[in-house]
N, C-alpha and C positions, 0 to 999 in steps of 0.2 A: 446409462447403458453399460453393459458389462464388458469389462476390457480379457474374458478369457478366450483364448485362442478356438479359433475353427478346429474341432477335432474333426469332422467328416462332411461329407454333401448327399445327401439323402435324397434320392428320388424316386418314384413310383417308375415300374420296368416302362420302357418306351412303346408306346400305342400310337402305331401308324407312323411312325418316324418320329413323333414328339416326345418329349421327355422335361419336363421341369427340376429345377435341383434347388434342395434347400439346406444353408448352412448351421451345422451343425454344433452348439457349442459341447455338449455333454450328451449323452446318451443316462438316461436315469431307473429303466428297467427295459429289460430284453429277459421275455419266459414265453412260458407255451403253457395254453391252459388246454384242456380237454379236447377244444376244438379248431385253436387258430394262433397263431405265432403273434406275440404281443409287444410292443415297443413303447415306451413314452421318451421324446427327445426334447432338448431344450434346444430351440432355432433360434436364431439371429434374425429372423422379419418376423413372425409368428409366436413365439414361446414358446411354449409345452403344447406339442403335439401329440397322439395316440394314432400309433398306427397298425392296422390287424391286418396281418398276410400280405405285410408290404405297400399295402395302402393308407393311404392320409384318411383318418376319419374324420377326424375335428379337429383345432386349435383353439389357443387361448384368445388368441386374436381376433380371429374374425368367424368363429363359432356364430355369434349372434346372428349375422345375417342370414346363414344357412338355416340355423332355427326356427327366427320369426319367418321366414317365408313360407318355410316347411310347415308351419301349425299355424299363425293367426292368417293367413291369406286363404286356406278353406275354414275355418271355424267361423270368420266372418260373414260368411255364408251358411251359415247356421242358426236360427232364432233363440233357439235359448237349451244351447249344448250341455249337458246334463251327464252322459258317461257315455266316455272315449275309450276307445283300445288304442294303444301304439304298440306297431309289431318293431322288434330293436330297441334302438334308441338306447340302451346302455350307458350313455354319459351323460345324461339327465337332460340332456337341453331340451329336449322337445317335452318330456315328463313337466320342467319347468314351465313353459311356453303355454302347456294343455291347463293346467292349474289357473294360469293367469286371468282363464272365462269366465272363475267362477263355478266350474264342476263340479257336480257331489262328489264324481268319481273318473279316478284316470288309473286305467288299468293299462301295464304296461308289458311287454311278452319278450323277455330278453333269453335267448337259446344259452348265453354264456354268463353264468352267473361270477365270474372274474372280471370282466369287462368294465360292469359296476364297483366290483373293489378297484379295482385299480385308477376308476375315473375318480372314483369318491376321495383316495389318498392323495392321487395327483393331479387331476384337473378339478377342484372343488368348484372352484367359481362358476365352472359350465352347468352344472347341478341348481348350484347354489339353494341347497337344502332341499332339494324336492323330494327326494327319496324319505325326507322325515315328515313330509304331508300325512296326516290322517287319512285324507282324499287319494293319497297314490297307494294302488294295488298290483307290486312288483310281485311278477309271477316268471320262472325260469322255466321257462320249456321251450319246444321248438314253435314257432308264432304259426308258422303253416298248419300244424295236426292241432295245436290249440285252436284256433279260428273253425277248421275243419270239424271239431268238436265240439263248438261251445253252443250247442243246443239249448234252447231257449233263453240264450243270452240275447243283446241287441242292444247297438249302439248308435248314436246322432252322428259318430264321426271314426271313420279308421285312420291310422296315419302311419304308412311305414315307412321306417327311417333304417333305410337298409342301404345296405351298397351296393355297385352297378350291377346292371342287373346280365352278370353273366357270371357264370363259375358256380359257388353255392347257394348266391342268390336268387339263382333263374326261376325256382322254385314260386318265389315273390311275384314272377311272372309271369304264371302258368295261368289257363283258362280255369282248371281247377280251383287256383286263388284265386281270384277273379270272383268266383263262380259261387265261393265261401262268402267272399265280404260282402258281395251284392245281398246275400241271403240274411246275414248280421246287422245289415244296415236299417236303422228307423224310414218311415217315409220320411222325406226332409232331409235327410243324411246323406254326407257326403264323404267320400275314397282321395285319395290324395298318395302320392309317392313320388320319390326323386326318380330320374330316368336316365340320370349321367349326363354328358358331352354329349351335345346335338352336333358340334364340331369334331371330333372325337367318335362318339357313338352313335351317329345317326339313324341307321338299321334298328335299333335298341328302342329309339325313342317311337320310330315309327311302327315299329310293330308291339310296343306296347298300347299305342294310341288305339291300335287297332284292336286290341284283345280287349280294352275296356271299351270302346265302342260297339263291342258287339255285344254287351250285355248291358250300359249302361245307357238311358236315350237323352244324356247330358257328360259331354268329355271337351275338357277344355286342358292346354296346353298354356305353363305361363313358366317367365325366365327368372333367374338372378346370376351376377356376378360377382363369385365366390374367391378369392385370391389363390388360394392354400390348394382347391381342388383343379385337376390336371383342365388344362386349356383357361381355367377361369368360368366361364359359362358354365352356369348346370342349367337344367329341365326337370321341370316336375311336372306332374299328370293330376288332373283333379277331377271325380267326377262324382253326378250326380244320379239316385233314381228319381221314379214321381213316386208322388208328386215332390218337384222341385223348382226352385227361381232363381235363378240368380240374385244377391243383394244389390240393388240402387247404390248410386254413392252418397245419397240423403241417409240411406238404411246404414250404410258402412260406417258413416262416421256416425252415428247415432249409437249405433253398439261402442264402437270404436270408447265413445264416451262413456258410455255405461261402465263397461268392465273396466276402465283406468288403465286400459293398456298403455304400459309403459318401454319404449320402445328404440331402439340404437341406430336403426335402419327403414323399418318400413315406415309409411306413412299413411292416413286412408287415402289419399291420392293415389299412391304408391299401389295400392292394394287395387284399386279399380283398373288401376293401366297397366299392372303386371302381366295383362291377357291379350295387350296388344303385341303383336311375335313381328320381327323382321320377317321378309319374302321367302330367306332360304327356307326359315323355321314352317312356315304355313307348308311352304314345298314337298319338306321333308315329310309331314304329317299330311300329306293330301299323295303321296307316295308316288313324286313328280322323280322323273331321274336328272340327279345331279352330277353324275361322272364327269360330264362335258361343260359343265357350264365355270364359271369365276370363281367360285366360292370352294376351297381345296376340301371339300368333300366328298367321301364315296360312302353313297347308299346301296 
């Protein structure tokens, strides 16, 4: 481990009185590209971080798990996934992740075409070469008005790997989005997105449940915990049109084995029980009010 001094403590502005800090050894670039204020830092728990507009996007560290949840826990639910869109995703991990099915094709919709140089020079490992797949088709535009446009496109799986969903993300969260990928999607295909802090962003999670439930007549809500993101806990949303099934867990590790998914975190066990949710989580998303109750959240 490196004996250089803490130069700073880094943390994401305090939401709801919470606030996490992370030691700083070097800071290794601070610019601004076109669209968002840009950081990569060298941490003391973590390593090389990337962070846009003040926010944690990834780590070296514990990237993977946020990945593999985010892309093989709905693809596994997918019989024989063929070409993906991911809206983001700029540090390749989930571009990585979408490849590992077996894809012809993984098209991916990054608004900031810096995001990708900068992951590429300084977090390689999270990438780790997916940007030079034949099969990856990195497209720089904005993912909202590309989706919104991509007529006679259609895809088995969307997968946005965006940030919470408030500020210039909200967009990601509109009935209009919604309203595009339900239209993009194969039968059999399935929507998938993080949804932030159910501790932390409760309102967020449940009113996105609700925006894809009203167009989608399969939305299911599953956890992971993430070190590096604010509270630990994220939420992601996954949902399905018809005709759709859910995968068995005979089906799961069946595929599971097929594709040689090779893996840090998830497991097909893992994968099947990811949709079991604690009581607040069900609460939150069945839009029970929790102001009053144990649990220090406010819906």
């Amino acid at each position: 481990m490196s004996n250089r001094p803490v130069t700073e403590w880094f943390g994401e502005a305090p939401e709801r009185g919470f606030r996490q800090l992370f030691a700083v050894r070097e800071e290794l670039l601070h610019t601004r590209s076109a669209y968002q204020d840009m950081r990569v830092l060298e941490t003391v728990p973590f390593g090389r971080m990337l962070v846009l507009d003040g926010a944690v996007q990834t780590t070296e560290a514990d990237e993977f798990i946020y990945h593999e949840m985010l892309v093989h826990v709905p693809l596994l639910h997918v019989e024989h996934p063929r070409d993906v869109l991911i809206i983001g995703g700029g540090d390749g991990g989930a571009l990585r992740r979408v490849l590992a099915h077996g894809v012809a094709k993984a098209t991916m919709v990054e608004i900031d075409e810096q995001v990708v140089r900068v992951s590429r020079e300084y977090l390689p490992a999270v990438g780790a070469g997916a940007f030079d797949d034949p099969r990856a088709n990195v497209v720089f535009a904005d993912g909202a008005a590309y989706l919104r446009e991509a007529a006679g496109e259609s895809f088995d799986a969307i997968i946005v790997d965006s940030t919470d969903p408030v500020g210039p993300a909200q967009v990601l969260f509109s009935a209009d989005f919604f309203a595009s990928a339900y239209r993009a999607l194969r039968p059999g295909g399935v929507y998938v997105t993080q949804v932030g802090s159910p501790i932390l962003l409760p309102g967020e999670l449940r009113e996105a449940y609700r925006g894809l439930g009203a167009l989608f007549p399969h939305c299911r809500a599953y956890l992971a915990g993430i070190p590096s993101y604010p509270a630990v806990l994220l939420g992601f949303l996954m949902a399905g049109k018809e005709p759709f099934a859910w995968a068995t867990p005979p089906e799961i590790r069946a595929r599971w084995e097929e594709r040689w998914l090779e893996t840090a975190y998830l497991t097909p066990e893992l994968a099947t029980a990811a949709f079991v949710l604690p009581a607040y989580v069900q609460a939150i998303i069945s839009g029970q009010d929790l102001s009053q109750g144990r649990f220090p959240v406010v819906v």
